[in-house]
N, C-alpha and C positions, 0 to 999 in steps of 0.2 A: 289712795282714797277708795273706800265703797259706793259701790254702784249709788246709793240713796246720798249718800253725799257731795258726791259731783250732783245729781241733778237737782240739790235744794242748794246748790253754794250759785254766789253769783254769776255774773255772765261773762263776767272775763274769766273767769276759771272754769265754765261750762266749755267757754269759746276753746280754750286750749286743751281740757280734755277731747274735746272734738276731734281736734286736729290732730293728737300725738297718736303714733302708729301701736302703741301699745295698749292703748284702752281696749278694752274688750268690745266682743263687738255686739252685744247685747246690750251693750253703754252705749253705742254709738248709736245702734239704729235709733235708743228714745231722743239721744240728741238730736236727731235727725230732725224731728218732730215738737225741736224747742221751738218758744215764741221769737225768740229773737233771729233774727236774718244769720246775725254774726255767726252764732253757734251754728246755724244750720249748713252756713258757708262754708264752716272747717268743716264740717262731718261730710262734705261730699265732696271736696280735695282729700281725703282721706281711704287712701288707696283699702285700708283693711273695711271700708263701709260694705255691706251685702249690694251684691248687682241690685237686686227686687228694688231694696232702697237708695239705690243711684240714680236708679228708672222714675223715680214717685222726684228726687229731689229734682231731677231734671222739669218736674214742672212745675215747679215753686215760683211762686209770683212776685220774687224778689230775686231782680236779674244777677246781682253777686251768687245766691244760690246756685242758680241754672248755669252761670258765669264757671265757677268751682266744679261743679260736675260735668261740665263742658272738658274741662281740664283734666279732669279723673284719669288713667292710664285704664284703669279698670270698667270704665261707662259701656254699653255694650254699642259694637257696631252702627244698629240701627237707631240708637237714641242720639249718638253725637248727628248721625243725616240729618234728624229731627231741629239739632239745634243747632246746627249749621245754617238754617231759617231764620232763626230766634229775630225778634225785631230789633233785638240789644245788640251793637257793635261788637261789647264788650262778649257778651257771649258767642259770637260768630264769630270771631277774634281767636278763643281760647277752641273750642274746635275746630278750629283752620291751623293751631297749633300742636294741637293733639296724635303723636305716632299712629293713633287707631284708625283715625279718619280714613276713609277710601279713598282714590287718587281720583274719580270721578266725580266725589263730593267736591275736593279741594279747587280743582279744575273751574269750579262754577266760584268757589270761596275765592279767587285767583281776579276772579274779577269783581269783587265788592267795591259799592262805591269810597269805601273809608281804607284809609292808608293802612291801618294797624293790623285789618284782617289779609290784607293783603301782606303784609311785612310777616304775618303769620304762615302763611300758604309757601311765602315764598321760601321759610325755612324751614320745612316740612319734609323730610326725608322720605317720603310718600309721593311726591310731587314730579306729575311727568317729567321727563325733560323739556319737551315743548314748551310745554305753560310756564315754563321757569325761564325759554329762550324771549318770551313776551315779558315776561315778571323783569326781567334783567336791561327794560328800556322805561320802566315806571318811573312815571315823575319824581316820585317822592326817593330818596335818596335813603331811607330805611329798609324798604322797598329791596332797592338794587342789592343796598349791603346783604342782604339775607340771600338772597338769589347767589351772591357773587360767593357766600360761603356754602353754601347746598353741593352737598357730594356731587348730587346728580346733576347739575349743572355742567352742560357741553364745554370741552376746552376752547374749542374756536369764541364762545360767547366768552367766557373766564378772561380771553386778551383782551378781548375788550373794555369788560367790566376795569382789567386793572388800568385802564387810560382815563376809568371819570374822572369827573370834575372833581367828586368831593373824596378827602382823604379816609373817609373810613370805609367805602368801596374800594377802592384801590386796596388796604388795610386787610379785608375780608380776601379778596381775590389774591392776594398773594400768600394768604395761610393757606387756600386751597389747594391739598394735593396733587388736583386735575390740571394746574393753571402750569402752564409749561414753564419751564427752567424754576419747578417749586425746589423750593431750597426748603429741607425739614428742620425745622429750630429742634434745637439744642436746649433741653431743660435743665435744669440742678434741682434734685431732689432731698428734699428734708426729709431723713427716715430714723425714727422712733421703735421704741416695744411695741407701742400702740397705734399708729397709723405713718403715711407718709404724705406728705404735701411739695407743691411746686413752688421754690423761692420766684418773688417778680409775681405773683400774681397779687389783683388787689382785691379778686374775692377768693383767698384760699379754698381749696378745698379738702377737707383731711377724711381719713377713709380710716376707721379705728376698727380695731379687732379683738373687742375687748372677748374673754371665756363665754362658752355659751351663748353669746349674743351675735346677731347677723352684722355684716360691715354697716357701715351706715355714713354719712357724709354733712358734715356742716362747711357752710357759706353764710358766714355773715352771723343773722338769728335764724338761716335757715339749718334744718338739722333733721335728718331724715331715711329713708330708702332709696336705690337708683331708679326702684320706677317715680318716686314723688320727686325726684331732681329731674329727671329727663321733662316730666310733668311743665317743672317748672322753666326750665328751658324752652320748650318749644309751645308752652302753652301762657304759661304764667304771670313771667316775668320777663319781659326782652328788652329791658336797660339794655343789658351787655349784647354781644354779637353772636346768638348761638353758635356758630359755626365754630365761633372763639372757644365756647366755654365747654363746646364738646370734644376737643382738640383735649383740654386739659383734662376734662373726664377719661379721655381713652388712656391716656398717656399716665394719671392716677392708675390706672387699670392693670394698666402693664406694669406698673413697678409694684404695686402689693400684688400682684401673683408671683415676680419674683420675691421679693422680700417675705411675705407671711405663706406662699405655696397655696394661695385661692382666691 
């Protein structure tokens, strides 16, 4: 579609131009500046949006906006500080999850009164070890799990972690490389002309190599770049265990460099 077409076509199809990594990005910055929240939300989850215009959406007064650029891979340094503040959970949430974040912001994000930004913090690969050996006795049990799969997570904390109460801490702490007597699981890999994926998993992820086009990765209706998956991983979306679904990333990683040679 033409630039004039996307932005007289309705708002579910503004919203999705927004968001696909392909729109141009002289498309995207007017998206940026749609009336609707929706459309504004994809355009600043949307890794190809201009920094200027990541800066301007970070103070959109509709907290999913701020929320989505909170998450950006590309948001600059000192704006995720900014909205590591934000009054919105959900926002303080998505930059507690964010790779960019500084480990001094997180530190403080470590101690938010709400579970989620803390379950953020705590799987933050930015994240002292320290503040991860406190994150790893949190009440809340999402909490722990994220802590128990965090690389940097100490091995002496990691025994511990695999003796909680609840099974999906224990679950996390024993995928953890750190966690002594780690035993590395064993994948089966599906491999194709066009990508390779892990059998056993229930959100595949496939990693295609189609001519002229960069790899790219879908999960589910997600479908995208590794920075808008890592995005969602530790920003986005934490249904699943990141520690889990990073495990699988890498492990994708290593088998199309062998298979397609990059």
């Amino acid at each position: 579609m033409e630039k004039n077409d996307i932005l007289n076509s309705d708002c579910d199809v503004r919203s999705s131009a927004a968001g696909n990594p392909n729109t141009p990005v002289d498309t995207l910055v007017e998206l940026a500046k749609d009336s609707h929240c929706d459309v504004r939300s994809s355009a600043a989850g949307n890794p190809n949006t201009p920094v200027d215009t990541l800066v301007e959406l970070a103070k959109d007064n509709h907290w999913a906006v701020r929320s989505s650029a909170a998450g950006n891979p590309n948001t600059p340094v000192d704006t995720l500080v900014e909205l590591a503040k934000d009054s919105d959970c959900d926002v303080r949430r998505s930059a507690a999850g964010n790779p960019n974040t500084p480990s001094g912001t997180l530190v403080e994000l470590a101690k938010d009164s709400h579970w989620a930004v803390r379950r953020s913090a705590a799987g933050n690969p930015n994240t002292p070890s320290g503040t991860l050996v406190e994150l790893a006795k949190d009440s809340h049990w999402a909490v722990r799990r994220s802590a128990a799969g965090n690389p940097n997570t100490p091995s002496g904390t990691l025994v511990e972690l695999a003796k909680d109460s609840h099974w999906a801490v224990r679950r996390s702490a024993a995928g953890n490389p750190n966690t002594p007597g780690y035993k590395p699981i064993e994948d089966e890999f599906i491999v194709s002309e066009t990508y390779v994926a892990i059998k056993g998993t229930n959100h595949i992820w496939y990693k295609h190599n189609y001519p002229n086009v960069d790899p790219f990765y879908t999960c589910g209706c997600f479908c995208g770049s590794r920075k808008m998956l890592l995005s969602r991983i530790y920003s986005i979306d934490q249904s699943e265990d990141p520690a889990i679904r990073m495990r699988i990333l890498m492990a994708l990683d290593k088998k199309f460099k062998e298979v397609f040679g990059r």
